[in-house]
C-alpha positions, 0 to 999 in steps of 0.5 A: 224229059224229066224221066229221061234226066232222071235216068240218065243221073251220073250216080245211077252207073252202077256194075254188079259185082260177082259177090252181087251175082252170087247173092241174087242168084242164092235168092232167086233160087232160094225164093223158087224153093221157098214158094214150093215149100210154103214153110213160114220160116222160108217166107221170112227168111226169103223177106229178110234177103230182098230186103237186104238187096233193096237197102244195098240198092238205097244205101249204096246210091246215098252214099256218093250223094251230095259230094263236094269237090274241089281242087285245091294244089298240086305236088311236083309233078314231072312230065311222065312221072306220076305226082299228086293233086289235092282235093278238097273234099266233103259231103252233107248231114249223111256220111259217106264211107268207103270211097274212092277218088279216081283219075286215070293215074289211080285212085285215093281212098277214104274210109269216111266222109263226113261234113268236115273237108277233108283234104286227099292226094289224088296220083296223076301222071303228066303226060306232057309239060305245060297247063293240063286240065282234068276236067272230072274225077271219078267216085265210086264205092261198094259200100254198104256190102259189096253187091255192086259198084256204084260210081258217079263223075264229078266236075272240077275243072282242075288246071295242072302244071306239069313240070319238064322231065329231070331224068335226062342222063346230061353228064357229058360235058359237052351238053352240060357246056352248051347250055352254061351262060358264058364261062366261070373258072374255079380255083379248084383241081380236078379231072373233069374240066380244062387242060391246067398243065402237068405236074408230078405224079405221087405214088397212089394217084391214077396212072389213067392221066399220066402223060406218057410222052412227057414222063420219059425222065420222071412221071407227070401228071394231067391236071384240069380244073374242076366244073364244081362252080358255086354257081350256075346260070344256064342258058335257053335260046328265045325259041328252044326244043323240048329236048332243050328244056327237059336237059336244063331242068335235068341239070337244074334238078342235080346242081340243085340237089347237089346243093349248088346256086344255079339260076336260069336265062331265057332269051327274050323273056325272063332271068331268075337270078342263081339261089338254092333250096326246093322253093328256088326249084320250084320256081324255076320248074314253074318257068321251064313248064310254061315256056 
């Protein structure tokens, strides 16, 4: 039972690389050559190749030996959108060089590890929203000359929230109203909210709103209000679609970016009153993500 647990350890996966095949193949050949030969030089030359091979064989095992990893946060990530996780990494007394941290997504890399932690972000791709876990990461390394890649999985249960997608197009009016919690009227004048009245035309304004019927003496203009509120509070009902929840965060992400106050009502369950800034986002991502 203990050769088979022996066997079966994580950190003896190990797959030949052509520069390893090509090394083993040149000794093999050169070793057939040697004992032909008898030549004493041959005979060293040939011990000091195996020798090589064999410390390629322990150096590289050593290598991803005694790893510590843990997971310590995450970066934004939105759902089909490749963000960071972050990794708390370090090894024992023996260095480790030349490694790779790994998730599905890609990899991080390392040049050198020792036994102070080191912090990496490691990319991974949300699929869906909500708590995903990752429950191993993979590392490998060719270290120390390439001959073959040697890698192990290692366990760190890492909970993930993955944020609702924001590259909804939600610029049609009608979605963008049907989300708003009631009406918020502005002072200001523009083309892309109601009806206000008409008004005359000055010379170098667009001639796409003028009201044709109503210029048989003089141009007018369409006048509207403008949807450029202060501030915002979009409205979720108590048991919405993901589509739902992905035109809010979109929504939530533009007027946010755009500099506005916007906060968030969800029927039944929470209101995040309206404020600005990357935290207020965040936090609201985080409410949209756990619905």
């Amino acid at each position: 039972m203990k050769l088979k647990n022996l066997l079966n350890r994580p950190f003896d996966r190990v797959k030949i690389t052509p520069l390893g095949r090509f090394f083993s193949v040149f000794t093999l050949f050169f070793g057939i050559a040697t004992i032909n030969s008898g030549n004493n030089l041959l005979y060293m030359i040939l011990a000091y190749l195996l020798i090589l091979l064999f410390a390629s064989g322990i150096l590289s095992t050593v290598n991803i030996l005694f790893l510590h990893v843990q997971a310590t946060g995450q970066e934004a990530i939105y759902k089909k959108r490749t963000g960071n996780i972050i990794l708390k990494v370090s090894k024992g007394k023996i260095p480790g060089f030349f490694l790779y941290f790994c998730t599905d997504t890609g990899c991080a890399f390392l040049p050198v590890l020792t036994s102070r932690v080191a912090l990496i972000k490691v990319p991974y791709k949300g699929k869906k929203r909500g708590i995903q876990t990752i429950s191993d990461i993979t590392v490998y390394s060719l270290f120390p000359f390439g001959f073959a890649k040697r890698w192990r999985n290692i366990r760190i249960d890492a909970k993930v929230i993955v944020f609702p997608a924001i590259d909804r197009d939600v610029n049609d009016e009608y979605v963008f109203r049907r989300y708003l919690q009631g009406e918020e009227s502005s002072s200001k004048r523009g083309f892309d909210g109601e009806f206000r009245g008409l008004r005359r035309y000055k010379a170098g304004e667009s001639l796409y709103h003028i009201h044709w019927k109503k210029s048989f003496k003089e141009l007018n203009l369409k006048e509207f209000g403008t949807m450029e509120q202060d501030s915002l509070v979009f409205q979720l009902s108590q048991d919405p679609s993901e589509d739902d929840i992905d035109n809010v965060a979109s929504m939530i992400h533009q007027w946010l970016k755009a500099g506005k106050s916007v906060g968030l009502f969800a029927e039944g369950r929470f209101f995040v009153p309206p404020s600005k800034g990357s935290t207020h986002e965040y936090n609201l991502m985080k409410r949209l993500a756990l619905l």
